[in-house]
C-alpha positions as CSV (number, residue, x, y, z in Angstrom):
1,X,2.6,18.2,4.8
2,X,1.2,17.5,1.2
3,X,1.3,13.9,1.4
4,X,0.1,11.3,-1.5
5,X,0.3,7.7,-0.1
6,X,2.7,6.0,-2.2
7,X,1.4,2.5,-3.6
8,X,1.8,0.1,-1.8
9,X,1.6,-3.9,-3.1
10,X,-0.4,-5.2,0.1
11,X,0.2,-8.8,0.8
12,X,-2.6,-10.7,0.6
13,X,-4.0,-14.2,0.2
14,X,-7.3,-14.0,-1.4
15,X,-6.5,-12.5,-4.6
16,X,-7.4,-15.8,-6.3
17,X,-10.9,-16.7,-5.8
18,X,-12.4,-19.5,-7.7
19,X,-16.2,-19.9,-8.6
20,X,-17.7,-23.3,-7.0
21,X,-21.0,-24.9,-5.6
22,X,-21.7,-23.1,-2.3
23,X,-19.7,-23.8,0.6
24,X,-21.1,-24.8,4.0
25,X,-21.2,-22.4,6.5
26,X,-18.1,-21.1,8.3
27,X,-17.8,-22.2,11.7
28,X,-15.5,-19.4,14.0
29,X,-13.2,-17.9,11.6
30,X,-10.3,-20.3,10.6
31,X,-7.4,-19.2,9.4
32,X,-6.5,-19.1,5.1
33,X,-4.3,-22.2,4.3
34,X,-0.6,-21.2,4.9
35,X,-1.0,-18.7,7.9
36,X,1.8,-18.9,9.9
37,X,-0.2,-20.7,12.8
38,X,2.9,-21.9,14.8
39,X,4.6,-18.6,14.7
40,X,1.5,-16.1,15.9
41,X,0.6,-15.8,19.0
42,X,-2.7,-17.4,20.6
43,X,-3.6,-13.8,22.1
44,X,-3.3,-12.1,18.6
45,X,-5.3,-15.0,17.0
46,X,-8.1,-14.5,19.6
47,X,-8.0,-10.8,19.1
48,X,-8.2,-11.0,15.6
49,X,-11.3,-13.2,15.5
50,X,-13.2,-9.9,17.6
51,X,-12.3,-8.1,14.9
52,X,-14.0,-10.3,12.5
53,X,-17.1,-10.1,15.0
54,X,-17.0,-6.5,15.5
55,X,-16.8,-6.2,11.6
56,X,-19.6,-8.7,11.2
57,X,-18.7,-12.0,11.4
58,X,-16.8,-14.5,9.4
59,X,-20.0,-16.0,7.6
60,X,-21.3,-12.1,7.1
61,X,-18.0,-11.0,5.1
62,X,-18.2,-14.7,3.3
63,X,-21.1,-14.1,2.3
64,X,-20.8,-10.5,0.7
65,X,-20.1,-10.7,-3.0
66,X,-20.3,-7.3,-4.7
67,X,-18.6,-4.2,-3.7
68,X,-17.7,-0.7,-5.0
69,X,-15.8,2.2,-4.0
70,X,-13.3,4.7,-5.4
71,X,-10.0,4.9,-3.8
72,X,-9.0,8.3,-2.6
73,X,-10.5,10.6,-5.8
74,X,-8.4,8.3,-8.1
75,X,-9.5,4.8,-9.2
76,X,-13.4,3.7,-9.5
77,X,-13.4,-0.2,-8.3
78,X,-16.0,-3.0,-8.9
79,X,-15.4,-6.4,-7.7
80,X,-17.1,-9.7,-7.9
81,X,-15.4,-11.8,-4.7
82,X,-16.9,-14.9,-5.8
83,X,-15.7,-15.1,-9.7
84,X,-12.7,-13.2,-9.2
85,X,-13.9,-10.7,-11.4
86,X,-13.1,-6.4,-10.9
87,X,-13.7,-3.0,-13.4
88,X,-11.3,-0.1,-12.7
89,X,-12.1,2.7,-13.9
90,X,-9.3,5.6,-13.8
91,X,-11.1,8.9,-12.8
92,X,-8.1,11.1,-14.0
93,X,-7.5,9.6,-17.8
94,X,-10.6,7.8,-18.8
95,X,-8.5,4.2,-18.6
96,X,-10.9,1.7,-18.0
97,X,-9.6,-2.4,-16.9
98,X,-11.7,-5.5,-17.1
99,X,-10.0,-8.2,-15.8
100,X,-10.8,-11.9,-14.0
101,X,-7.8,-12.0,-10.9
102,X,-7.8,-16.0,-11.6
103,X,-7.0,-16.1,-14.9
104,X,-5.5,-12.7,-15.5
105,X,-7.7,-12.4,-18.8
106,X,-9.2,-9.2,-19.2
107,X,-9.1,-6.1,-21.5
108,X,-7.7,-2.8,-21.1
109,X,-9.2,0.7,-22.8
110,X,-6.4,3.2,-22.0
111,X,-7.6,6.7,-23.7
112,X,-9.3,5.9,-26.3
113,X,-7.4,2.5,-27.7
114,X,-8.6,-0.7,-26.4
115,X,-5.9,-3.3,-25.7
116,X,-6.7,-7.3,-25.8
117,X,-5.0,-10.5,-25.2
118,X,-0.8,-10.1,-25.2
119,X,-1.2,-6.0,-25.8
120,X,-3.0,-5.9,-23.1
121,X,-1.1,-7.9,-20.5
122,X,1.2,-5.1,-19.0
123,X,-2.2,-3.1,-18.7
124,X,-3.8,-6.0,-16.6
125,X,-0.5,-6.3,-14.3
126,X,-1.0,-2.8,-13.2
127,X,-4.4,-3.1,-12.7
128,X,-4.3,-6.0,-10.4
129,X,-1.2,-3.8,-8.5
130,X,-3.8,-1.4,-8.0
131,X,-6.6,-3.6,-7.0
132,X,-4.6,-5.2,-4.9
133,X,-3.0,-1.8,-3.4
134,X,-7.0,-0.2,-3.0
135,X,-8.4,-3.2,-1.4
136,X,-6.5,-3.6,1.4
137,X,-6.9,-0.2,2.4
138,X,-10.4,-0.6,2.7
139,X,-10.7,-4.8,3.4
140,X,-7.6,-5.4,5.7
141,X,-9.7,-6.0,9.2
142,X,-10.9,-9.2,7.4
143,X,-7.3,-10.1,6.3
144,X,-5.7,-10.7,9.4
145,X,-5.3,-14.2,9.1
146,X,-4.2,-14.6,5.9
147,X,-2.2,-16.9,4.1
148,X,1.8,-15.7,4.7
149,X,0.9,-13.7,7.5
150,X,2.6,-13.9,10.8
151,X,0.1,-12.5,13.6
152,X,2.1,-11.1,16.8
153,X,0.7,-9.5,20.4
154,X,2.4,-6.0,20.1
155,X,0.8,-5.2,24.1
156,X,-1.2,-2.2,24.7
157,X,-0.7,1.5,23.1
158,X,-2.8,5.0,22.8
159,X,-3.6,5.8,19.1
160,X,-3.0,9.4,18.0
161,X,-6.9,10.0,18.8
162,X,-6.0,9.2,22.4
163,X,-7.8,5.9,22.3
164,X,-6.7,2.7,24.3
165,X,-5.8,-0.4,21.9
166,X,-4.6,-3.3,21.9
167,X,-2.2,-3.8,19.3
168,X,-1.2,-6.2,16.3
169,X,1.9,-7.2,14.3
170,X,1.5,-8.3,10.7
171,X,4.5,-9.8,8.9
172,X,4.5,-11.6,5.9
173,X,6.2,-14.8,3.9
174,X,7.3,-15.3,0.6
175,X,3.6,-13.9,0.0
176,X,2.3,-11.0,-2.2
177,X,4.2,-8.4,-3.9
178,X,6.1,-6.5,-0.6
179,X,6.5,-9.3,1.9
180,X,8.8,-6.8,3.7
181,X,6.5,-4.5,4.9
182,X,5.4,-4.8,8.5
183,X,1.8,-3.9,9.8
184,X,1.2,-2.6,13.5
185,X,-2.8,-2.9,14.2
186,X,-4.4,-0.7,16.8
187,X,-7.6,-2.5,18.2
188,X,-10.0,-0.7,20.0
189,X,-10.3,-1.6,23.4
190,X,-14.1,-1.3,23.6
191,X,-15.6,-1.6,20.6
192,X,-12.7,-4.0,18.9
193,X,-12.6,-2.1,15.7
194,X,-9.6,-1.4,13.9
195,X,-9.0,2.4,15.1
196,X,-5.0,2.8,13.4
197,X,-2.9,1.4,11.3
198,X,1.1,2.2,11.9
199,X,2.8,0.8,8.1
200,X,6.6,0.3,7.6
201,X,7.8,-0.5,4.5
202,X,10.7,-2.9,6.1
203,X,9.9,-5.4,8.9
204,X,12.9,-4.3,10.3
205,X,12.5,-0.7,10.7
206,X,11.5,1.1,13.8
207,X,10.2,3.8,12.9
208,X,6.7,4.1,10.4
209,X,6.1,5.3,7.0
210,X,2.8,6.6,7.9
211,X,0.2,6.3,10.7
212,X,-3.3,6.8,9.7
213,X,-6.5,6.5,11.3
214,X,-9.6,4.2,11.2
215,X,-12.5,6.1,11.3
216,X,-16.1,6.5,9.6
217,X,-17.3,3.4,10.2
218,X,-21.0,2.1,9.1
219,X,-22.8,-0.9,8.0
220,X,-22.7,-2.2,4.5
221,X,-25.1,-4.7,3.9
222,X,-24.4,-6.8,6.9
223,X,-20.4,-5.8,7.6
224,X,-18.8,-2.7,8.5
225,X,-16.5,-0.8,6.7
226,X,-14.6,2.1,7.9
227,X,-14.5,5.0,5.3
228,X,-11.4,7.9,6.7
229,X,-8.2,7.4,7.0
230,X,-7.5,11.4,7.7
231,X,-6.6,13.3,5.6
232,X,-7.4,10.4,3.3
233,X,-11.3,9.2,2.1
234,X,-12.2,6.1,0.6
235,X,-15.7,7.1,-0.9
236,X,-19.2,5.6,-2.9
237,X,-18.5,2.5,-0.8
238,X,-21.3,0.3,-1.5
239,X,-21.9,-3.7,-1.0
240,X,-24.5,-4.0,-3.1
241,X,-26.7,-7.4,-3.4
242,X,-26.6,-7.9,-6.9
243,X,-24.3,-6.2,-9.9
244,X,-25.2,-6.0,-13.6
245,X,-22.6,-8.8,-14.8
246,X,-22.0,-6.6,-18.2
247,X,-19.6,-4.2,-15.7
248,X,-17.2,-6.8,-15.9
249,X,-17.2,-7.6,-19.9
250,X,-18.0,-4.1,-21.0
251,X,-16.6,-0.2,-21.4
């Protein structure tokens, strides 16, 4: 079947990130202000802090700041998580989007016009869609205990890849773009990895839009990061230490 994955507006927490004097470090892995702590279950909660082990660790993903990747042949990201501040570049029209995701100011080159200021709002919009769409397909293992989320024991389950998992429901509140979809989570059993990811666009549907893999995982600095979801790659994934700040102000 010739599938494109439709975009989908990912809810998420952590699109606004402000830039402040270091913070201490992160004991465990607390959840973001406005998780849904008296609705999720303990079990899920405890099963979602191994995934942040197995990915790295809570203090390893705070502590990354740059990364890159391109998001299935189509869209060339750069991100600064500590100013807020992401590049897309469009692989199949040249468009290019500078823009900080706390203030929403930023500049669009679409073609060959560059758009500023209240031309270029509409441009910006999009572009944070996207980002917001491309991240989560790569960064969701760290976003399980997000603000709006509601984190449910789902019991056990086989993946597709005949794998034993434990397995997670997302839900969301009043939180990002969609917060209808639902989210079942397939945990490894062994090495507590993400290993599927079943996605309905309506909590309450039964049956899912799309079940994909986790797969490809390697080390990225000090986290992991799973490249495949088959038939689907995420590629020139890269957490780099430092990034050239012009990225961000310049086409």
């Amino acid at each position: 079947m010739n599938f494109r994955p439709p975009l989908f507006l990912f809810c998420l927490s952590f699109v606004l990130f402000m830039c402040q004097s270091p913070e201490p470090e992160v004991i465990g892995n607390p959840p973001s202000p406005g998780f849904n702590l008296s609705d999720s279950d303990e079990k899920a909660m405890l099963i979602a802090d191994e995934v942040m082990v197995a990915q790295g660790g809570r203090q390893n993903w705070d502590d990354a700041r740059y990364f890159t990747w391109v998001f299935f042949g189509s869209r060339k990201h750069f991100w600064d998580k500590k100013t807020g501040n992401i590049r897309i570049e469009s692989l199949k029209d040249s468009s290019i989007y500078l823009l900080n995701l706390n203030s929403m100011e930023g500049k669009a080159k679409i073609r060959d016009t560059v758009y500023v200021n209240e031309e270029a709002a509409e441009f910006l919009q999009n572009a944070k869609k996207y980002w917001i769409n491309d991240m989560y397909w790569l960064f969701m293992p760290f976003k399980l205990k997000d603000s709006g989320v509601t984190l449910k024991y789902n019991g056990e389950a086989t993946t597709k890849r005949g794998a034993q998992a434990d397995v997670l429901q997302l839900t969301f509140n009043e939180v990002g773009v969609t917060p209808e979809n639902k989210y079942l989570v397939y945990v490894d059993k062994n090495t507590r990895l993400v290993s599927q990811w079943d996605f309905y666009r309506d909590a309450a549907q039964d049956t899912a839009r799309f079940q994909l893999p986790w797969e490809g995982y390697r080390s990225y600095g000090n986290i992991k990061l799973a490249s495949s979801r088959d038939p689907y790659k995420l590629e020139d994934i890269d957490v780099p230490k430092t990034m050239d700040e012009v990225i961000f102000t310049e086409f």
